[in-house]
Structures are given as structure tokens and as C-alpha cells.
N, C-alpha and C positions, 0 to 999 in steps of 0.2 A: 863870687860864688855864694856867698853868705845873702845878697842881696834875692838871687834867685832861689835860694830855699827860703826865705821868707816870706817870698812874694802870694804865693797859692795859700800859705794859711790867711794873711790878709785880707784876699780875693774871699777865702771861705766864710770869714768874720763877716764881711760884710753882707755876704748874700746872708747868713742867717742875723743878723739883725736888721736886715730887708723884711724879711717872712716874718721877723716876730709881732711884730704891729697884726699883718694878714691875721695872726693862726689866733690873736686877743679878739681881735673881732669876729671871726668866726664860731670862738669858743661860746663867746657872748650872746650869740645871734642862735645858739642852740639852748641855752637856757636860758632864754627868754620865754617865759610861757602861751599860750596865745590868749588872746582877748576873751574877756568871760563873754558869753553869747548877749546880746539885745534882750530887752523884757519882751514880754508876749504880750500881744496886742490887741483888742480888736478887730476885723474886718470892716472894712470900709469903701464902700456897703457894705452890709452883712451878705453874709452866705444864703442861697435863696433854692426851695425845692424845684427848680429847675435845673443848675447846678448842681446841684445831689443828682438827678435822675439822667443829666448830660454824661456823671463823671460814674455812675454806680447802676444806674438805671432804676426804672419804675418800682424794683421793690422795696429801695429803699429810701426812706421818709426824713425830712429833719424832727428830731423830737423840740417839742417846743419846751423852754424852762432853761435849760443849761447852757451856759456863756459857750459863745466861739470865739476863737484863741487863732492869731497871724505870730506864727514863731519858726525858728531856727531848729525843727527837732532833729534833725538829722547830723547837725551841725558841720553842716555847707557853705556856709555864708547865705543859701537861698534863704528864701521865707517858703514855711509850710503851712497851710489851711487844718483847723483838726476843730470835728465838730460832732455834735451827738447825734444820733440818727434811730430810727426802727428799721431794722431791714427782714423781711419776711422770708426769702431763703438766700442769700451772699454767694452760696458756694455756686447755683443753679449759671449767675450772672459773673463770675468773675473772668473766665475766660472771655465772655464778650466783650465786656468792658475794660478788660487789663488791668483789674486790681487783684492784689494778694488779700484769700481772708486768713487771719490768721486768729490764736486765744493763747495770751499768755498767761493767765490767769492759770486755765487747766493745765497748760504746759507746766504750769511750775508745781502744781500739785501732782504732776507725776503723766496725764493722760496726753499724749503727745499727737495725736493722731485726729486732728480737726476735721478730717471728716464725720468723723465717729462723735465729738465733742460739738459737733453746729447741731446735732441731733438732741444735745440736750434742753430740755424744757424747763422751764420755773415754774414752782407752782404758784408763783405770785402774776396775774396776766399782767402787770405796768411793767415788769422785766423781762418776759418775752419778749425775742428780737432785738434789744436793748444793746447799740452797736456805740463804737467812736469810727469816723469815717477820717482818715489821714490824708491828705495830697503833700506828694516830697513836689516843692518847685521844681522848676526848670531855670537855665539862664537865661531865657527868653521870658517874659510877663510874669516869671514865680511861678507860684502857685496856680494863677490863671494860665496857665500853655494852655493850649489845646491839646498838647501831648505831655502832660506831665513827666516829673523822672520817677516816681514810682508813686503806686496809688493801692490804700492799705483799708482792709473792714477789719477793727480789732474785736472779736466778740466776747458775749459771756463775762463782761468785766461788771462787777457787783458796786458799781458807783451811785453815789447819792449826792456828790457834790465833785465839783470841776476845780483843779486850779494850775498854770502853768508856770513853774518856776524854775532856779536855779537846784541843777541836784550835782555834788560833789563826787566825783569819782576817782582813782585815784592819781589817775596821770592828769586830768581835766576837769573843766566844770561846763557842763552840758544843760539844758535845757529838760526836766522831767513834768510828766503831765501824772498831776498827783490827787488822788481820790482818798474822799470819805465812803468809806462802804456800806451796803443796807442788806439786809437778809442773815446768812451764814456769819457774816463779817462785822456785822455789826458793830458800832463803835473804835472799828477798826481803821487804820490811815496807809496806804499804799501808797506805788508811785509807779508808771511803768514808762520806758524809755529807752531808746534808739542806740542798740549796744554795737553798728556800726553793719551789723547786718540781718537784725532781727527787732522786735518789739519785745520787752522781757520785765515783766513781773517781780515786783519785789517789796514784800509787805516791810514796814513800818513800824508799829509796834500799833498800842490803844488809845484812842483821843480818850483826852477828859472829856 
């Protein structure tokens, strides 16, 4: 009698230090954090106005001066294309070409409504039109699909210099595409980046 009440707790000892190994590794494999993203790159070749006008159409232009950047913004594992362009009206083409335009800039200053916001002008003419043009890769060719995964005109962003680096947030560390500003902003240092479903603005403080 005594052999068979002991037997099931036995049996139960054993199955849980069967599972306790399983539940250390799984515990393990969830605080693990994932890999920081890849540096950003050059393209190679570079990015060329046919390309712009294949992926954006004829109104939008590469601006010539400002580095193009082969990165992870979306943080996919794909690679993304993101490069400076003039586009003369985004909204007119986006439906044709299936890209979103979007302004994070104004959106964070409060004006949310991009319609009403691609209508604003500079009084400076080298900042009119003054766009970043984004391709989200695909699994197939990245960034070159022929049908990319999402294709973005970010406008109205007051940049005077490019650079794409690691930005810290607070579950992850992601890929942000970070500007020196010119005009209003002046001496000013932003950063703006892929907050999983949008493109989103967020100043920096003041460059020396």
C-alpha cells in the first residue's frame, strides 16, 4: 500500500524536473533582446531619376547634395531605400503610384491634416517641394521589388543635413533618420522614425 501512494508523487517529481530545463530556456529566449539593426549604407548603384519617377512619378525629382541611405527603417529585417527628392505636388500622384504622403514635422506641431499642410509654401524657393522619398523593401529584391511593401513622400521636413543612425527607444533600438535643420529650426537637431505604423517627428534639442 505504502509503495502505491508514493508512486504518483514520484511520477509528478519527475515530470516537473523534465519541464524545468524546457520553462529556463524559454524564459531565456524571451529576454534576449533582438539584434541592434545593421548600419545604413549607401546604395549601390546609387539611386537614379528614373527610379524616383518609376517608383513616385514624373513630379518628383532627386535633389542633388544629400547622401542616400540602404537601411532597416522599418525594422524588418528588409533593407529600405530613403532619399532626398523635390516633388512638385505628392498628393496629386500618390494614389497612382501607391505611395503614402505623409508630414511629421507639422503633425507634431499640432496641424494633422496633410492635405491642408502639402499646401504650405516657404518663403525660401530651395525648400519648396523639399521631400525625403522612403521605399519599405519587400522579401523579394528589398527595396528594388517592383512592388515594394510600402512606399512613403515625407514632406515639409526643415533639413539641412542627412544622417542615419541608431536611435534608442525604450523596448528597442531602431534605425532613426536624423537632421540638422535650416530656416525656423535653425541650429536645431531632430530625428524622425518608424514608430511601427507611422513616420513621427521628434526634436532633439540645439547643435552647438
Amino acid at each position: 500500500m505504502r509503495f502505491k501512494r508514493i508512486a504518483p508523487m514520484n511520477i509528478l517529481l519527475g515530470l516537473l524536473a523534465l519541464s524545468a530545463p524546457t520553462a529556463t530556456v524559454a524564459a531565456q529566449s524571451k529576454k534576449q533582446p533582438p539584434p541592434p539593426p545593421a548600419h545604413a549604407k549607401a546604395p549601390s548603384p546609387a539611386v537614379t531619376d528614373d527610379f524616383v519617377h518609376q517608383q513616385f512619378g514624373e513630379n518628383c525629382s532627386l535633389l542633388a547634395g544629400p547622401p542616400q541611405f540602404v537601411a532597416d527603417l522599418d525594422d524588418d529585417g528588409i533593407e529600405d531605400v530613403l532619399v532626398a527628392a523635390k516633388c512638385k505636388n505628392p498628393i496629386a500622384d500618390q494614389d497612382e503610384y501607391s505611395f503614402r504622403v505623409t508630414d511629421p514635422y507639422n503633425s507634431f506641431l499640432g496641424f494633422g491634416e496633410v492635405k491642408v499642410t502639402s499646401t504650405f509654401a516657404s518663403d525660401e524657393p530651395e525648400r519648396r517641394g523639399l521631400s525625403l522619398l522612403i521605399v519599405h523593401g519587400a522579401e523579394k529584391d528589398g527595396w528594388r521589388a517592383e512592388t515594394p511593401k510600402a512606399k512613403f513622400v515625407l514632406i515639409n521636413l526643415p533639413f539641412k543635413s542627412l544622417s542615419v543612425k541608431k536611435l534608442a527607444l525604450k523596448k528597442r533600438t531602431i534605425l532613426g533618420i536624423y537632421m540638422e535643420e535650416k530656416g525656423e529650426g535653425e541650429n536645431t537637431s531632430s530625428v524622425v522614425f518608424w514608430d511601427g505604423k507611422k513616420y513621427r517627428y521628434q526634436q532633439l534639442g540645439a547643435t552647438l
